[in-house]
C-alpha positions as CSV (number, residue, x, y, z in Angstrom):
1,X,-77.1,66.6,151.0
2,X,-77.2,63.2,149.5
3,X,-75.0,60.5,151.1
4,X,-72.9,57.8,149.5
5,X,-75.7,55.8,150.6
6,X,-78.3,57.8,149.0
7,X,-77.2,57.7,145.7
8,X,-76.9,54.4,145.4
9,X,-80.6,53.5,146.2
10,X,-81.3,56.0,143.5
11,X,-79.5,54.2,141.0
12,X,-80.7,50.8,141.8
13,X,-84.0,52.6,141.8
14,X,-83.4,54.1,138.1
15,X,-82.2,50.6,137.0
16,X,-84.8,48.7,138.4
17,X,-87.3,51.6,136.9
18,X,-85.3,50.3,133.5
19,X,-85.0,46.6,133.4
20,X,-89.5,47.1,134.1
21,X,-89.9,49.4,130.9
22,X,-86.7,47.3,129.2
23,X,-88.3,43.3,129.7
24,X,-92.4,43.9,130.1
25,X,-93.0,41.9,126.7
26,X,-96.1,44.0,125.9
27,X,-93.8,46.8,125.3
28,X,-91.4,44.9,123.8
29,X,-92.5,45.5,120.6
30,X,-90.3,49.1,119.3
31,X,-86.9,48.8,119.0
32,X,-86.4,52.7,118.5
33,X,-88.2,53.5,121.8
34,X,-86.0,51.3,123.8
35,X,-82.8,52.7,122.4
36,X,-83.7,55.7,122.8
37,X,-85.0,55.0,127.1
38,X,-81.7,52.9,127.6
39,X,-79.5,56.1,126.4
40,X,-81.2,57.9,129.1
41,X,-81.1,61.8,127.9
42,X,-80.1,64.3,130.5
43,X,-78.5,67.8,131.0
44,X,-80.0,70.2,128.3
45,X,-78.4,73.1,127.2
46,X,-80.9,75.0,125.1
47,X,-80.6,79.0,124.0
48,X,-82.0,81.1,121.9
49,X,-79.7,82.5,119.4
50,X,-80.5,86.2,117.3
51,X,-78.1,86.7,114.4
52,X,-77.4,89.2,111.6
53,X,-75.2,90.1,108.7
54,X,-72.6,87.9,107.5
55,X,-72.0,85.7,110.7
56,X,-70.2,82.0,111.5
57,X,-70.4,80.2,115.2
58,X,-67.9,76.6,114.9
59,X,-68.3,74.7,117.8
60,X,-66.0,71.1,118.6
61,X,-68.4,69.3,121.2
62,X,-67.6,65.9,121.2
63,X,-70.2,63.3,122.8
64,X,-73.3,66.0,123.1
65,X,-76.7,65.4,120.9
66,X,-76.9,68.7,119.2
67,X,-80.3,69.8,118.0
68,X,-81.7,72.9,115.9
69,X,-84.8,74.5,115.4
70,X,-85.2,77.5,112.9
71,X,-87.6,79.7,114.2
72,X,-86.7,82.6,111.6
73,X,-84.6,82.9,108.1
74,X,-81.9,80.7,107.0
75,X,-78.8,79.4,107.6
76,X,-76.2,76.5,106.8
77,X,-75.2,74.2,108.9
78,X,-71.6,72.1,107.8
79,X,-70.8,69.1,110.1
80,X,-67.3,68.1,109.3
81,X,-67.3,64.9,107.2
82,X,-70.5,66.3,105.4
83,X,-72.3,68.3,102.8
84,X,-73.4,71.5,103.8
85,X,-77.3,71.9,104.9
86,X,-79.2,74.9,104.4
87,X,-82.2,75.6,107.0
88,X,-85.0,77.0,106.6
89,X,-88.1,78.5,108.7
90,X,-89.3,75.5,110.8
91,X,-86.5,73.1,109.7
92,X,-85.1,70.9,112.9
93,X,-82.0,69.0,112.4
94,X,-80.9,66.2,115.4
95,X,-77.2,65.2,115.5
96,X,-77.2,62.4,117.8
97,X,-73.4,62.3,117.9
98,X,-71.7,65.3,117.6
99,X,-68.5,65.9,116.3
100,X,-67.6,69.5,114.6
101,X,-69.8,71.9,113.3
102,X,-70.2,75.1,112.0
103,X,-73.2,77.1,111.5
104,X,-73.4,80.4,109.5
105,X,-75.7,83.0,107.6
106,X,-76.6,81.0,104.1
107,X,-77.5,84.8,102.4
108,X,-75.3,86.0,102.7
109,X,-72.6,83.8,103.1
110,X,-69.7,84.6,105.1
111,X,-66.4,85.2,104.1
112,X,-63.9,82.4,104.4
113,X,-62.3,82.3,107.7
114,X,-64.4,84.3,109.5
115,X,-65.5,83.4,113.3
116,X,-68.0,84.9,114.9
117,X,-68.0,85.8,118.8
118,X,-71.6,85.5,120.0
119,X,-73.2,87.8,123.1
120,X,-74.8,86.5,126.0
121,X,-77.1,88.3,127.1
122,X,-78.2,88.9,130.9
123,X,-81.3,86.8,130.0
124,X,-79.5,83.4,128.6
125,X,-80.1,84.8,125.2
126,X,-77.6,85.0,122.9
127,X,-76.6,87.6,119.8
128,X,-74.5,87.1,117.0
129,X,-73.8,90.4,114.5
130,X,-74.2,94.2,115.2
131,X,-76.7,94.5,118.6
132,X,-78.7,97.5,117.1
133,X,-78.7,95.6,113.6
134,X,-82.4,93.7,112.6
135,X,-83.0,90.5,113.6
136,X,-82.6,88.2,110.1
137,X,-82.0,84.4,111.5
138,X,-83.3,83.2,114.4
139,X,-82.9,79.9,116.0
140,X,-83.5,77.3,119.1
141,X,-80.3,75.4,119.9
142,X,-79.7,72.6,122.3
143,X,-77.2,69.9,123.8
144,X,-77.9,67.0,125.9
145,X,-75.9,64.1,126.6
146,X,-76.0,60.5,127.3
147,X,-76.1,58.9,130.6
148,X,-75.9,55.0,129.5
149,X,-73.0,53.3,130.0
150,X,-73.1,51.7,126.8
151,X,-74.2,55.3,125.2
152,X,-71.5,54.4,122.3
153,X,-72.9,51.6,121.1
154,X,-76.5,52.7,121.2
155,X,-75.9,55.6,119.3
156,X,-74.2,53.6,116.7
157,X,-78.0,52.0,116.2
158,X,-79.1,55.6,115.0
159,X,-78.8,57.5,112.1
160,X,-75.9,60.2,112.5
161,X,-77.9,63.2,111.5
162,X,-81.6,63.7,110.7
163,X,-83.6,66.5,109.4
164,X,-87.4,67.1,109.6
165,X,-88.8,70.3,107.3
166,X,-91.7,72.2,108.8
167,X,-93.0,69.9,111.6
168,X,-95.1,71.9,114.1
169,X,-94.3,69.0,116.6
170,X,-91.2,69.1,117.0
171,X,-91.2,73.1,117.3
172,X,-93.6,72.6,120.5
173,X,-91.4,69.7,122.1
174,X,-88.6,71.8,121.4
175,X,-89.7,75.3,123.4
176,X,-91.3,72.9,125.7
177,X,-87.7,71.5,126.5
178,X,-86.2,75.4,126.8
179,X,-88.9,76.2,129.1
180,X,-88.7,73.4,131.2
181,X,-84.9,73.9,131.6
182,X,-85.1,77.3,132.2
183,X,-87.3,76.6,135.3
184,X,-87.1,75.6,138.4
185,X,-89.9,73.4,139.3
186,X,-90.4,70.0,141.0
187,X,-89.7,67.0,139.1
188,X,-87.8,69.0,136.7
189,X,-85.0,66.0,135.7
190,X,-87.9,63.6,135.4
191,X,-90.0,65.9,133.6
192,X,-87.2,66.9,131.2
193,X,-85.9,63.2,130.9
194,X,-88.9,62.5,129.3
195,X,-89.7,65.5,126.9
196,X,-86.1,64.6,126.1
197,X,-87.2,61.2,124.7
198,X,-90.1,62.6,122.9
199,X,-87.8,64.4,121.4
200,X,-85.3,62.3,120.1
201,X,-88.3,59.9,119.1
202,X,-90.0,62.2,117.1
203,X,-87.1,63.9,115.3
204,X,-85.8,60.3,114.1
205,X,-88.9,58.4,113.2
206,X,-90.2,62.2,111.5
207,X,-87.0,62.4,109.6
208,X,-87.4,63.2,105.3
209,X,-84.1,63.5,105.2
210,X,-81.5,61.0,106.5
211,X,-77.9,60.5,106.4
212,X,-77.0,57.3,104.4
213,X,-75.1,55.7,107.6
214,X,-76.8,52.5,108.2
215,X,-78.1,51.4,111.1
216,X,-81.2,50.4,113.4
217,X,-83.8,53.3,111.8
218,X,-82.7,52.2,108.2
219,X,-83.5,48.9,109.5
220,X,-86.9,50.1,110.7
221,X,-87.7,51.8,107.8
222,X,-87.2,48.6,104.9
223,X,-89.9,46.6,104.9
224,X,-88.4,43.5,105.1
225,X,-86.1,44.3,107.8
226,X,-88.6,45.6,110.4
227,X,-90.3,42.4,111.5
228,X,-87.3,40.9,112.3
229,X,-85.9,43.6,114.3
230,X,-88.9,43.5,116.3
231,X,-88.9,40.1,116.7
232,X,-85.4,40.3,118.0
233,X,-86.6,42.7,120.3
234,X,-89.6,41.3,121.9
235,X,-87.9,37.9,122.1
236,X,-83.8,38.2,123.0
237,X,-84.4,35.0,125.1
238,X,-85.6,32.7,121.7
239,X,-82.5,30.5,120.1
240,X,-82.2,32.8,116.9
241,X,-80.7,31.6,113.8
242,X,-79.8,33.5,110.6
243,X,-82.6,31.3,108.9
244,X,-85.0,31.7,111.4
245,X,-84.2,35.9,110.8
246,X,-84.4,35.3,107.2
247,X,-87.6,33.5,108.0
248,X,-89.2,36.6,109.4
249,X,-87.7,38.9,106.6
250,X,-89.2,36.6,104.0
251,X,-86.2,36.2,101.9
252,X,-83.9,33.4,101.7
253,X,-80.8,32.9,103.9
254,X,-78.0,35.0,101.7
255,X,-80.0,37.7,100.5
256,X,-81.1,38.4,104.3
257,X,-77.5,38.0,105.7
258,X,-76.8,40.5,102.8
259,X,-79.7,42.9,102.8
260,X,-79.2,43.4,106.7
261,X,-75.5,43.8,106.7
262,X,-76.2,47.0,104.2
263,X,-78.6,48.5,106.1
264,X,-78.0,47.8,109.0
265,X,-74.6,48.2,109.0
266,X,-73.8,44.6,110.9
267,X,-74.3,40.9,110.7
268,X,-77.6,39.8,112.2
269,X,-75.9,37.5,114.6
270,X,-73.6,40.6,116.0
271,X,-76.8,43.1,115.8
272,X,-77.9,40.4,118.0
273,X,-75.2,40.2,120.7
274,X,-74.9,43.5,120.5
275,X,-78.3,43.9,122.1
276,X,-78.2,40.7,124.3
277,X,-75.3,42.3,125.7
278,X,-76.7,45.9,126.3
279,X,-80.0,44.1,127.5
280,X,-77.3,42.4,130.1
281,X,-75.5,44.9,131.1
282,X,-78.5,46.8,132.5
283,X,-80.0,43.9,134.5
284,X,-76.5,43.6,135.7
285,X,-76.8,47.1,136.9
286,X,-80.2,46.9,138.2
287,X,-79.3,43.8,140.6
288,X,-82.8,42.6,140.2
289,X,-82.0,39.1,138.7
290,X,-79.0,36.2,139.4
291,X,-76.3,36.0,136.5
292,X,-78.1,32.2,136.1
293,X,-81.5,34.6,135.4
294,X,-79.7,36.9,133.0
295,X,-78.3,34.4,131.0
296,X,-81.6,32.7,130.3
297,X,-83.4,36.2,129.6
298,X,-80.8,36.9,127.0
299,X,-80.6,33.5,125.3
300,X,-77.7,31.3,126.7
301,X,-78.2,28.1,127.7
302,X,-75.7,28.2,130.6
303,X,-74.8,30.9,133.0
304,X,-71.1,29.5,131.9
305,X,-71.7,30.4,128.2
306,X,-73.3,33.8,129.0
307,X,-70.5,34.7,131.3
308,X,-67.4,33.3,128.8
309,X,-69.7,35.7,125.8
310,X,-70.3,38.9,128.1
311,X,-66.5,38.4,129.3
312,X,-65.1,38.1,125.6
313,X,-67.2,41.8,124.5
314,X,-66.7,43.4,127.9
315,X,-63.4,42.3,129.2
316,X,-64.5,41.7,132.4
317,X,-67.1,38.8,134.2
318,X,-70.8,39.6,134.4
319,X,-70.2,39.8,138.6
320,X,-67.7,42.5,138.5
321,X,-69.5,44.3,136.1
322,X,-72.4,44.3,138.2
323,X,-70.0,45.6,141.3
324,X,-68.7,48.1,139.1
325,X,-65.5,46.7,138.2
């Protein structure tokens, strides 16, 4: 049994594991890889799901990544707010943010109003439709949350729903997430922590299809807007300015400021605080560096004007954040 004790040297541990990966400059240099490691991924759910018939399963997690893989047939996924998506044999859809959804048999289609009550079975498996009826859809789903403080605000960097069609990959990383949360093996978290990052990574950055929600990957993906990003990314501490941004981009002053708010979905000076201040908040955990080292490593010139910014968008002072406050 773990004492009070205990768990805190782990955290510091996990922090201090993060603020390595976070500020080593030579792996400074993709913005979607450290979103994705400072989210830290945990806790998977995944099950495999048989159905048949005319058959609908809603479901109103709030706060879990929801992923699919279609290992067999079709079927329609609705996430409230949205179109309808129809799946199909080796589609995988990732909804980083999950807030109502309903998935159902696309042929055919069920009648309006129905709900389905799926089966467990004894081995984790679960049935939807008559259990002596043939197997027509078959499917790999999963849940994982979040374990960053600031998971909000990350996630709000990604693209809320992405689909890839046909990627072997992702099928592998998938099963290889259900079989290693199935089991019961050492250096199971860290193993699966990682697969889980793979994951997310690969589903984003292999997306075809994308929602239109801006943010960081639609930044990533526009040519203009990429080196800029990085930059950001690989140096926090430099004295940006819009111009200097624009600079990067290649494009003058207004049609930057424009171009990024778009697709983006923020001002270049805010996309920048924002990730001063999740690059703070981390250190701040880790208790690695001084407040004085923090503000430098983030780009204020004072440990006064760090701590009146980080006060002002956390609403409370860098040293009781770090306590826990």
């Amino acid at each position: 049994m773990l004492d009070a004790l205990d768990i805190d040297l782990a955290e510091r541990t996990f922090y201090n594991r993060m603020s390595l990966i976070v500020y080593r400059k030579s792996e400074m240099s993709d913005p979607l890889s450290e979103v994705i490691a400072l989210l830290r991924p945990r806790a998977p759910f995944s099950k495999l799901v048989d159905a048949s018939g005319r058959w609908r399963v809603r479901r109103t997690e709030v706060g879990q990544v929801y992923y699919c893989l279609l290992l067999a047939g079709q079927a329609r996924l609705e996430v409230d707010g949205k179109p309808p998506m129809n799946l199909c044999q080796g589609d995988f859809v990732l909804v980083p943010a999950v807030q109502s959804f309903s998935m159902s048999s696309a042929d055919p289609e069920p009648p309006p109003g129905l709900e389905s009550r799926p089966l467990i079975r004894p081995d984790g498996s679960v049935r939807i439709g008559p259990e002596d009826a043939p197997v027509e859809v078959q499917q790999l789903i999963g849940y994982c949350s979040f374990g960053a403080p600031d998971a909000e605000l990350l996630v709000s960097l990604l693209p809320d729903m992405a689909m890839v069609r046909g990627e072997q990959r992702l099928g592998d990383l998938a099963r290889l997430v259900r079989d290693e949360a199935r089991a019961d093996r050492p250096a199971r978290d860290v193993v699966l922590e990682h697969l889980l990052q793979v994951l997310l990574i690969e589903a984003l950055r292999s997306a075809t299809e994308t929602s239109a929600t801006p943010g960081l990957l639609r930044g990533l993906a526009d040519d203009r807007l990429t080196g800029p990003l990085r930059a950001i990314h690989a140096a926090p501490d430099r004295a940006w300015s819009v111009a200097e941004m624009a600079r990067e981009a290649g494009l003058s002053r207004s049609a930057f400021f424009t171009r990024f708010n778009r697709v983006v979905g923020m001002a270049p000076m805010e996309y920048l605080q924002s990730w001063r201040m999740t690059l703070a908040k981390h250190m701040l955990r880790a208790r690695q560096h001084s407040i004085a080292q923090i503000a430098a490593k983030t780009g204020y010139g004072s440990t006064s004007a760090f701590s009146s910014a980080f006060s002002r968008c956390m609403g409370a002072p860098p040293a009781q954040y770090a306590r826990g406050g």
